[in-house]
Backbone as CSV, one residue per row, in Angstrom:
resi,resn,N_x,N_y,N_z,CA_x,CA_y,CA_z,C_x,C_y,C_z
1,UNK,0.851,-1.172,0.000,0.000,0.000,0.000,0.896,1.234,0.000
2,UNK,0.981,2.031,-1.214,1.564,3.005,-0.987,0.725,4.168,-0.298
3,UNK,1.391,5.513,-0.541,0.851,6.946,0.466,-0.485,7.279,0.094
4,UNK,-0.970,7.028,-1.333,-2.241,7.565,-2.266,-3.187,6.329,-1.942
5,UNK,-2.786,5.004,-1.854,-4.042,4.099,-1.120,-4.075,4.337,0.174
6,UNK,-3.208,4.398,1.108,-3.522,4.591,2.353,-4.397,6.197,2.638
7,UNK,-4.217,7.111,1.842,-4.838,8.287,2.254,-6.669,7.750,1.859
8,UNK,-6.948,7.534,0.693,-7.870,7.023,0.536,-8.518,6.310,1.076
9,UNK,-8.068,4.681,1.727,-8.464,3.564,2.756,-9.257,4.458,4.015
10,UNK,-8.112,5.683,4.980,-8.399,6.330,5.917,-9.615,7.518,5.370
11,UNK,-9.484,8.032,3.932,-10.765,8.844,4.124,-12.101,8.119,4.078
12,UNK,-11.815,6.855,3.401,-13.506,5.780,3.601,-13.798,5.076,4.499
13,UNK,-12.652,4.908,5.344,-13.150,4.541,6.694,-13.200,5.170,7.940
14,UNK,-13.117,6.713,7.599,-13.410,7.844,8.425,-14.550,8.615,8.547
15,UNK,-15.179,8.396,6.586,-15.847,9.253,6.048,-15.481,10.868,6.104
16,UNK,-14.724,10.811,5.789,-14.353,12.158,5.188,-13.345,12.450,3.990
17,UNK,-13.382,13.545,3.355,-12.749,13.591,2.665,-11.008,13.068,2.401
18,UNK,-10.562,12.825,0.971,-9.365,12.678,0.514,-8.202,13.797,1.156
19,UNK,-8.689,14.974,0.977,-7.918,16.285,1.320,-7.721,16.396,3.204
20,UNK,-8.685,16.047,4.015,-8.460,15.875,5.155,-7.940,15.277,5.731
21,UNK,-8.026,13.809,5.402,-7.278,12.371,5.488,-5.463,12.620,5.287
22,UNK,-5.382,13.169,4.177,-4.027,13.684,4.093,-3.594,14.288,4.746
23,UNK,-4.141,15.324,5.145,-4.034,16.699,6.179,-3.436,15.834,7.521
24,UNK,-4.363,14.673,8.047,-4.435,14.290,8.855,-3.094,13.299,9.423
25,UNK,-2.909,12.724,8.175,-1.765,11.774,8.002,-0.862,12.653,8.081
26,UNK,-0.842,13.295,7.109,0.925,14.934,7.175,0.883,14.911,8.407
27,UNK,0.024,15.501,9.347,-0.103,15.691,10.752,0.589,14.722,11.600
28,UNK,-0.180,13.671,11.482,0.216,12.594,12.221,1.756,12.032,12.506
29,UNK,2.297,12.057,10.735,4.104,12.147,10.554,4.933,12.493,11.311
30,UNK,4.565,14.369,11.011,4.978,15.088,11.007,5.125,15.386,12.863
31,UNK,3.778,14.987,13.787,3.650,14.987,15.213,4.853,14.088,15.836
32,UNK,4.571,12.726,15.139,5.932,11.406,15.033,7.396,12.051,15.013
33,UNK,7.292,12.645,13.905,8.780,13.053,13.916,9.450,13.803,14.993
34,UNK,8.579,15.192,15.014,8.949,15.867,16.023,9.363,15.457,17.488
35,UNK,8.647,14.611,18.004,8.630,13.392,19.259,9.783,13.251,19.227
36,UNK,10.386,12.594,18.099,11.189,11.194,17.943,12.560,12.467,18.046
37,UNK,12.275,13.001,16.989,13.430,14.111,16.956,14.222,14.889,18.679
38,UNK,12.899,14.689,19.805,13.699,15.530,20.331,14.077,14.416,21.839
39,UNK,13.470,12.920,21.143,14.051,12.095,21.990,12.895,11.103,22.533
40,UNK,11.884,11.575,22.340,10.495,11.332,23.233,9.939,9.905,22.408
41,UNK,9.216,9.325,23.113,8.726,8.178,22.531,7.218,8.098,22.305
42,UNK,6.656,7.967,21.351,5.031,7.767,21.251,4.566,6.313,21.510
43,UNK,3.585,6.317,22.332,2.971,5.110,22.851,1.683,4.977,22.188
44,UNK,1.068,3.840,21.062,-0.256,3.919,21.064,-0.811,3.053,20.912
45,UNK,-1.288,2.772,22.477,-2.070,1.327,23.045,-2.974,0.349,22.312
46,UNK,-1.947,-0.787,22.026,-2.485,-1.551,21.153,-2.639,-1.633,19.890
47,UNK,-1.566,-0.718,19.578,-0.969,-0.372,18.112,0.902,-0.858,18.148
48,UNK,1.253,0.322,19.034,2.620,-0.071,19.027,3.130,1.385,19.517
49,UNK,4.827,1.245,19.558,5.409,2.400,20.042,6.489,2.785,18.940
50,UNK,6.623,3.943,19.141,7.405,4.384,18.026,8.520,4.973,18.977
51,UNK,9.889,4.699,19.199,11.022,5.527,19.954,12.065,5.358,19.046
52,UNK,13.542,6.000,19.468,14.719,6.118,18.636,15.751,5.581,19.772
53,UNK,16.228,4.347,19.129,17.433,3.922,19.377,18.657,4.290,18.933
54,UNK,19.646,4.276,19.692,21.193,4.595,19.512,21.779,3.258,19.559
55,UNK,22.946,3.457,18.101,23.695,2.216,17.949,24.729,3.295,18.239
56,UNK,25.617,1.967,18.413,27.078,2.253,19.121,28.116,2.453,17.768
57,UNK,29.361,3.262,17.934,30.520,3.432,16.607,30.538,2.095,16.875
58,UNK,31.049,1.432,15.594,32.047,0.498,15.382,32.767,0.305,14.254
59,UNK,33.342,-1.126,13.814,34.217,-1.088,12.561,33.305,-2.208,11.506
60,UNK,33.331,-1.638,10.266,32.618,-2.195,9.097,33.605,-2.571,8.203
61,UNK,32.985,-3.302,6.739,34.203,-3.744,5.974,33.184,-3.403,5.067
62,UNK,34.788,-2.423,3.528,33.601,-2.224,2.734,33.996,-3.177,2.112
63,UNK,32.720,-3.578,1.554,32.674,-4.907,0.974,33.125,-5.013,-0.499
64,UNK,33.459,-4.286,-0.940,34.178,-3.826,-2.366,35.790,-4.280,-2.260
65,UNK,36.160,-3.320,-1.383,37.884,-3.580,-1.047,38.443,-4.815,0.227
66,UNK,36.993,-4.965,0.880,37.531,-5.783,2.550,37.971,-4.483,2.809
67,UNK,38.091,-4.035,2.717,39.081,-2.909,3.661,37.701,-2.422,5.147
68,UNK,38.921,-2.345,6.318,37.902,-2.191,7.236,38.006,-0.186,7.695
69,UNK,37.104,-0.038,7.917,36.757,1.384,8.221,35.601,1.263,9.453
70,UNK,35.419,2.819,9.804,34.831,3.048,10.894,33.363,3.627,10.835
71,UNK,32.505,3.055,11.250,31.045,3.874,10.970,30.752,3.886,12.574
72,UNK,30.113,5.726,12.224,29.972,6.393,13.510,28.528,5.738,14.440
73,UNK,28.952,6.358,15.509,27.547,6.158,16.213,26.082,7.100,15.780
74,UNK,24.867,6.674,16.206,23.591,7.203,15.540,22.520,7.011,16.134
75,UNK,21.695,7.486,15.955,20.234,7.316,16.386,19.258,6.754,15.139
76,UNK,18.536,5.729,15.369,17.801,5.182,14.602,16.332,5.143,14.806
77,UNK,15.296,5.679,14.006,13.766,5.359,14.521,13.703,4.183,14.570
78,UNK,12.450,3.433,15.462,12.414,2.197,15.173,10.653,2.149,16.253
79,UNK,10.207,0.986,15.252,8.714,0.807,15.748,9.137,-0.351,16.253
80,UNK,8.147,-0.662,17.733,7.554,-2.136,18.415,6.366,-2.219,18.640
81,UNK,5.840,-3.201,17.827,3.941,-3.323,17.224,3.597,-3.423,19.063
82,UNK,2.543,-3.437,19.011,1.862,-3.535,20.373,1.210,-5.273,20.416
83,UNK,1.222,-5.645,21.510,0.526,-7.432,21.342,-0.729,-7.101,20.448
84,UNK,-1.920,-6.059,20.472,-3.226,-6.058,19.907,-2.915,-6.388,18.447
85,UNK,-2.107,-5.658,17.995,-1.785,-5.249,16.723,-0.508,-7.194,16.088
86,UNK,0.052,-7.393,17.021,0.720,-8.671,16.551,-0.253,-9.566,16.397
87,UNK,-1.283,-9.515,17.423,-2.419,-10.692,17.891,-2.932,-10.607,16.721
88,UNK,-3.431,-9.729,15.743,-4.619,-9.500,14.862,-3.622,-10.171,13.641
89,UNK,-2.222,-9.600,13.460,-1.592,-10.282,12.058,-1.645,-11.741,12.054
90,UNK,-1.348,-12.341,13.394,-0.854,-13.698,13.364,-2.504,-14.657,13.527
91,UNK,-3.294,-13.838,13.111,-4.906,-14.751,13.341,-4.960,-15.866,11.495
C-alpha cells in the first residue's frame, strides 16, 4: 500500500474527505517526527510504540575492497507493534 491508497483507505473509513485524510496523516508524521526528533517516545495502546534507538561506533568492511573502516555512532527510529496489533496479524 503506498501513500495515495492509504490516504484514501483512511478517508472511507473515516468518512471524510481525501484532502483531510491527508491533512491528517501529514499531521500525524509530522507529530511522530517531532517526538522522535527531540528524543520522546510515542505510545499507542495496542498499536505499538514508536522511539529512537542509539547504535554504538564500530568497525565495518567495505565490501568492495575488505578494507575495514569506521562507521559512527547514531540514532535510529524504530517501531515495536503492540501485542493487539501482533495478535490481529498472526490470526
Amino acid at each position: 500500500m503506498n501513500k495515495t491508497e492509504l490516504v484514501t483507505a483512511i478517508a472511507e473509513q473515516a468518512e471524510i474527505s481525501k484532502k483531510d485524510a491527508e491533512a491528517a496523516l501529514k499531521a500525524f508524521a509530522d507529530v511522530v517526527s517531532a517526538a522522535l526528533k527531540n528524543g520522546d517516545k510515542v505510545q499507542l495502546v495496542g498499536f505499538g510504540t514508536f522511539e529512537v534507538s542509539e547504535r554504538a561506533a564500530r568497525e565495518g568492511r567495505n565490501p568492495r575492497t575488505g578494507e575495514t573502516m569506521p562507521i559512527k555512532a547514531c540514532k535510529s527510529p524504530k517501531f515495536k507493534p503492540g501485542k493487539a496489533l501482533k495478535d490481529m496479524v498472526n490470526e
